[in-house]
C-alpha positions in Angstrom: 0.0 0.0 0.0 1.1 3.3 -1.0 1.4 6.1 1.4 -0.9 8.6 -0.2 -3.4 5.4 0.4 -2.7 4.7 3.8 -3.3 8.6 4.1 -6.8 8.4 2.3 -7.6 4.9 4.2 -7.5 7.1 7.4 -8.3 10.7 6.4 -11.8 9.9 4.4 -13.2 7.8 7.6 -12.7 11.0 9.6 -13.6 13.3 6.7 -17.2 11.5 6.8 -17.3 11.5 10.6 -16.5 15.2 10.4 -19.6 15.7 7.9 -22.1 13.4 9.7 -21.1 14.7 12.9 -24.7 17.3 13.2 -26.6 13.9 13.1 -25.4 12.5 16.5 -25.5 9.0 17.7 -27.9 7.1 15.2 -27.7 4.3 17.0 -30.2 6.0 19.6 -32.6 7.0 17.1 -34.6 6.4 14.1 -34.5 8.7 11.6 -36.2 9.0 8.1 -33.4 6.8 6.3 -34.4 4.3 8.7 -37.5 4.4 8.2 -37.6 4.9 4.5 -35.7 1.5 4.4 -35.8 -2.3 5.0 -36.2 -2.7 9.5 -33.9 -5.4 9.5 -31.2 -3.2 8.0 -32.1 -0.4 10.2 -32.4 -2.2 13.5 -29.2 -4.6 13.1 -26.9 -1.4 12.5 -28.1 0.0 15.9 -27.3 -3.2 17.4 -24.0 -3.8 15.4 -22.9 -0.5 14.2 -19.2 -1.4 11.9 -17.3 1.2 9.9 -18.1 1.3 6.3 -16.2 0.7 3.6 -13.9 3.7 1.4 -16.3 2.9 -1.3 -19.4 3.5 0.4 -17.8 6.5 2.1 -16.9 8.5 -1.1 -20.3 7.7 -2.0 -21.7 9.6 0.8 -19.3 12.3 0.2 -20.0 12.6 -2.7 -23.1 13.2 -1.5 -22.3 15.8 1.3 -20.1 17.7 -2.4 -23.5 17.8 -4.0 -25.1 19.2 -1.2 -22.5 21.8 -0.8 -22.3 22.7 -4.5 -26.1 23.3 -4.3 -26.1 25.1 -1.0 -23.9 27.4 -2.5 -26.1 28.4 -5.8 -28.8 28.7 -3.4 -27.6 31.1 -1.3 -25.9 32.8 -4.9 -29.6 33.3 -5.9 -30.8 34.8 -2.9 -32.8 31.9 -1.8 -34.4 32.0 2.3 -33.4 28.9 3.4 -32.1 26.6 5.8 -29.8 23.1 5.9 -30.0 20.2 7.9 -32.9 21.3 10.0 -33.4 18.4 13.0 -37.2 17.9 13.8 -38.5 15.8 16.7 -41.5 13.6 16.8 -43.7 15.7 19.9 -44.6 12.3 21.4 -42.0 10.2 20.0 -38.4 12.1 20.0 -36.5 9.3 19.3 -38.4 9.3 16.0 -36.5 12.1 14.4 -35.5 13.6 11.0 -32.7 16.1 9.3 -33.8 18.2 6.2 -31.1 19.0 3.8 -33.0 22.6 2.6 -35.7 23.9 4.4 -37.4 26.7 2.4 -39.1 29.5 3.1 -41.2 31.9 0.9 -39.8 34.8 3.6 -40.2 35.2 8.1 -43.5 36.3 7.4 -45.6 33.9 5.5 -46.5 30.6 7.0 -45.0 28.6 3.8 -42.4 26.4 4.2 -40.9 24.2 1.0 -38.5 21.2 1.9 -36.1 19.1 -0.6 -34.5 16.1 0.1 -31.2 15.8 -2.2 -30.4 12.9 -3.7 -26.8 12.1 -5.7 -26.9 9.4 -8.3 -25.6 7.7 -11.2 -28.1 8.5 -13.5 -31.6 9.7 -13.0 -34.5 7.4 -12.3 -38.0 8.2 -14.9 -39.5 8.4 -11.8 -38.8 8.9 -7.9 -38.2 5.5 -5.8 -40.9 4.9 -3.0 -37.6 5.5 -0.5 -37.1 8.5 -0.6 -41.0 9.4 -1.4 -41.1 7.6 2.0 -38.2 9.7 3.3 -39.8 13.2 2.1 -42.8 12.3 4.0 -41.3 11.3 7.3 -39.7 15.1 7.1 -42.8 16.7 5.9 -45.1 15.3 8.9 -42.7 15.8 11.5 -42.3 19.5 10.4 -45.7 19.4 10.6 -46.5 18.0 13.8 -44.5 20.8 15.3 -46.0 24.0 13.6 -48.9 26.1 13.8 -51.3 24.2 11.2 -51.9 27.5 9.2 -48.6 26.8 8.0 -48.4 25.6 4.6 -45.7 22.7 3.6 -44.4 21.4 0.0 -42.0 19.1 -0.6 -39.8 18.2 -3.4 -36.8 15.3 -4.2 -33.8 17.2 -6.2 -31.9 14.1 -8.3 -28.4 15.3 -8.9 -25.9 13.3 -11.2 -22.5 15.2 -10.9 -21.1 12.7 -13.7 -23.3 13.7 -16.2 -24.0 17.3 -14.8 -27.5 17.0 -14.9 -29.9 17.5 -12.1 -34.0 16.8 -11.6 -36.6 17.7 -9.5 -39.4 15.9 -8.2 -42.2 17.9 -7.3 -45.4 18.4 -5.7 -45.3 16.4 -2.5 -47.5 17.7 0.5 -48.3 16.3 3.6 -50.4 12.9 4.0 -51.6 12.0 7.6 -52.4 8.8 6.6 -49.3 8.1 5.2 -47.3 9.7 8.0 -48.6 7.6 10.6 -48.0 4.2 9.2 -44.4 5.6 8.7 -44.1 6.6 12.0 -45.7 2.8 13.3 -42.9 1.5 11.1 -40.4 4.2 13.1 -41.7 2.4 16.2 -41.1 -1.0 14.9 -37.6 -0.8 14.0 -36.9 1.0 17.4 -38.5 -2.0 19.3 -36.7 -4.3 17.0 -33.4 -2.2 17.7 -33.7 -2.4 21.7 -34.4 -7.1 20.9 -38.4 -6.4 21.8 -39.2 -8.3 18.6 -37.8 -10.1 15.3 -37.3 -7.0 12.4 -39.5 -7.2 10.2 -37.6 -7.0 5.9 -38.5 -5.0 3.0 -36.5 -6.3 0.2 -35.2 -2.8 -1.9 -33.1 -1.7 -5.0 -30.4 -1.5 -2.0 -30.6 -4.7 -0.9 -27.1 -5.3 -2.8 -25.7 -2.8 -0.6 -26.8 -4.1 2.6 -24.0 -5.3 5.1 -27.1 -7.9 7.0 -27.9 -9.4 3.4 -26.3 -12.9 4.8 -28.5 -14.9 6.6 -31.4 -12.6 5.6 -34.9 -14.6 5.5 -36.2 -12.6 2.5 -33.0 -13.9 0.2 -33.1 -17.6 1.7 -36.2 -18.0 -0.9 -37.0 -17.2 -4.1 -37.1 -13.3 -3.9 -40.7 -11.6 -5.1 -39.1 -8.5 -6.9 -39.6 -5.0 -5.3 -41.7 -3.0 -7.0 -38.5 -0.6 -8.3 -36.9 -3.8 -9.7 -40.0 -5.0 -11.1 -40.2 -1.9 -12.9 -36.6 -1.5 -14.0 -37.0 -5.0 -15.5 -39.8 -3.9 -17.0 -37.9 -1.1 -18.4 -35.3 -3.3 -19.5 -37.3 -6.1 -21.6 -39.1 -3.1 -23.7 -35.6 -1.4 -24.7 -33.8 -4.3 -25.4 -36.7 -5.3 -27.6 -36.6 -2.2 -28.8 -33.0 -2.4 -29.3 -32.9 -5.7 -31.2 -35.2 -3.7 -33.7 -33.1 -1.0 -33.6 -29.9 -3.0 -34.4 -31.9 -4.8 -37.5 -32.4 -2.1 -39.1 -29.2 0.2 -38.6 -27.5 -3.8 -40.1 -29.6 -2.9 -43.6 -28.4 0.5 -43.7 -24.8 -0.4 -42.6 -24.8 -2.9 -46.2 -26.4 -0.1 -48.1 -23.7 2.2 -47.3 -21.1 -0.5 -47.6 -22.9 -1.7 -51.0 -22.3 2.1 -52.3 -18.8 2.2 -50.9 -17.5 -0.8 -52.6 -14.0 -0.7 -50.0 -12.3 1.9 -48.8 -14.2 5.3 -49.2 -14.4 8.6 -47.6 -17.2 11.6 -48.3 -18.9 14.0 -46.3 -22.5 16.6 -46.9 -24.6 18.5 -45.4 -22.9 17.7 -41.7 -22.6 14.2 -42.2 -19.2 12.2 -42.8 -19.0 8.9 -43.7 -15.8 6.6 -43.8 -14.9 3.5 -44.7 -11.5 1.6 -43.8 -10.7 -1.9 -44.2 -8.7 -3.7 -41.3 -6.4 -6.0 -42.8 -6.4 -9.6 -42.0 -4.2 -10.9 -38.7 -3.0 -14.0 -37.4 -4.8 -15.4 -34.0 -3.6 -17.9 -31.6 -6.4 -20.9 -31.3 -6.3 -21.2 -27.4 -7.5 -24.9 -27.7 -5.4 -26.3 -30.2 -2.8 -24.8 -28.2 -3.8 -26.4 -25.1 -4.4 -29.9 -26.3 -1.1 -30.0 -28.6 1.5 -28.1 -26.0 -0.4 -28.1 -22.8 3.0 -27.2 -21.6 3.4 -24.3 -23.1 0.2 -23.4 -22.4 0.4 -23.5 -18.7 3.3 -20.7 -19.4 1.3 -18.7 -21.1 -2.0 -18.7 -19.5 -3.3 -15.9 -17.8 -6.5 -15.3 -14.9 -9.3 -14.1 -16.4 -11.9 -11.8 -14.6 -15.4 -13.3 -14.2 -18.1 -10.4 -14.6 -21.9 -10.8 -13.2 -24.7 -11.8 -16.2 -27.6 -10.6 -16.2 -30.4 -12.1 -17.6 -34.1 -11.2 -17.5 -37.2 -12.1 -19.7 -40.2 -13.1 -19.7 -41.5 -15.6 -16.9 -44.7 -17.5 -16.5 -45.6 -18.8 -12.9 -46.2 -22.9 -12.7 -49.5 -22.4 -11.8 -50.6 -20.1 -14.8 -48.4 -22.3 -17.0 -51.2 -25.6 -16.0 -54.1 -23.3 -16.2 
């Protein structure tokens, strides 16, 4: 190990613990994450809180950069606002949330707008149920401890610094309903937390992240897809579909350019260039002659190969519809 990555291996861990450090012991609380999430997840790391790894901690700073970057055009534009706002529950404090931006219209007018800030790779069609969740933990909270004239909105800001391209998600208001089966959830997970009862799971897109996946009863069976996966694979059948179409037909243009080119060729018009190269033929080695002829020489020469993950997804009929 080099010593700029021993550095880094000790200075990002206290980089992180330096950002997070507004949002106390979360171990003795649940916040809007938590609840937001899968219980099991959110009660085992109270009762077995480890270190994360530098990968997942670049993630979250990369996070706490986004936030920054945005605080900053904000306050540029002359936006009222405020970040990292803590609200209790009245009745339940250890229910608790903290609002990245909390907007107001000005110190006069009982409107109030929060945004919950969210740094990606690549912006979801539509917002997942997580941090929907999320915003309305913070916006029923906020609202349990105001004067009910006052008005609350809500809204999820996507950022993708990769691709510098951001999205808001708008709209949201406050639902009672909603609210209090989040906060029974909150409740759960703190019973759960403190070995009152077994957490209950909620399998999620994050479920590939989760340090408790082993020994998880959801994955022990043949997993019913969340409904973001369900949809993504949804997703994923119509474009490759349409894809395969796609591909068809750019394969006759391809020969009717190549038909017109006849070899080597090289013209341009009205903003379009088009060239044509030949590569000229090369000599391979044939890996399996090689090993059954010279197996010797073929242990010399051998190198590890990296395995990759395959994906593969189409359609399925259940065994009971299939003997209908």
């Amino acid at each position: 190990m080099s010593k700029l990555a021993a550095f880094l291996g000790k200075a990002i861990p206290a980089h992180q613990q330096k950002q997070s450090s507004h949002l106390g012991d979360r171990t003795l609380y649940v916040g809007a994450s938590d609840i937001a999430g899968c219980p099991r997840k959110a009660a085992l790391g109270k009762q077995n809180p480890s270190p994360h790894d530098i990968t997942t901690l670049l993630r979250f700073s990369r996070g706490h950069a986004a936030q920054a970057m945005y605080a900053d055009f904000f306050r540029t534009g002359g936006a009222l606002f405020e970040e990292e706002v803590e609200v209790k529950h009245p009745q339940f404090p250890e229910i608790r949330c903290h609002i990245d931006f909390l907007f107001y219209a000005n110190r006069q007018t009982k409107r109030m707008h929060i945004v919950e800030m969210k740094s990606t790779d690549g912006i979801p069609d539509e917002p997942y149920s997580s941090w929907v969740d999320q915003l309305h933990v913070q916006m029923g909270l906020l609202q349990r401890t105001l004067d009910p004239a006052v008005e609350i909105g809500g809204s999820i800001l996507v950022v993708d610094l990769n691709a510098g391209t951001y999205h808001e998600f708008n709209s949201y208001t406050p639902n009672r309903l909603v609210f209090d089966q989040l906060v029974e959830k909150g409740k759960h997970i703190l019973a759960a937390a403190r070995g009152e009862c077994a957490p209950r799971t909620e399998p999620g897109i994050l479920c590939g992240y989760c340090p408790f996946r082993t020994g998880c009863p959801t994955h022990a069976v043949a997993l019913d897809l969340p409904r973001e996966i369900l949809d993504a694979g949804r997703k994923y059948l119509e474009l490759n579909e349409q894809k395969k179409a796609l591909e068809t037909r750019l394969d006759v243009l391809k020969n009717d350019i190549l038909t017109f080119a006849d070899g080597t060729f090289k013209g341009a018009s009205d903003g379009i260039l088009i060239n044509v190269t030949s590569v000229a033929e090369s000599v391979m080695i044939d890996s399996c002659k090689l090993k059954r002829n010279y197996p010797d020489i073929y242990d010399q020469v051998k190198k590890p190969k990296a395995g990759f993950v395959k994906l593969e997804i189409k359609p399925f009929i259940p065994p009971v519809a299939q003997a209908a």
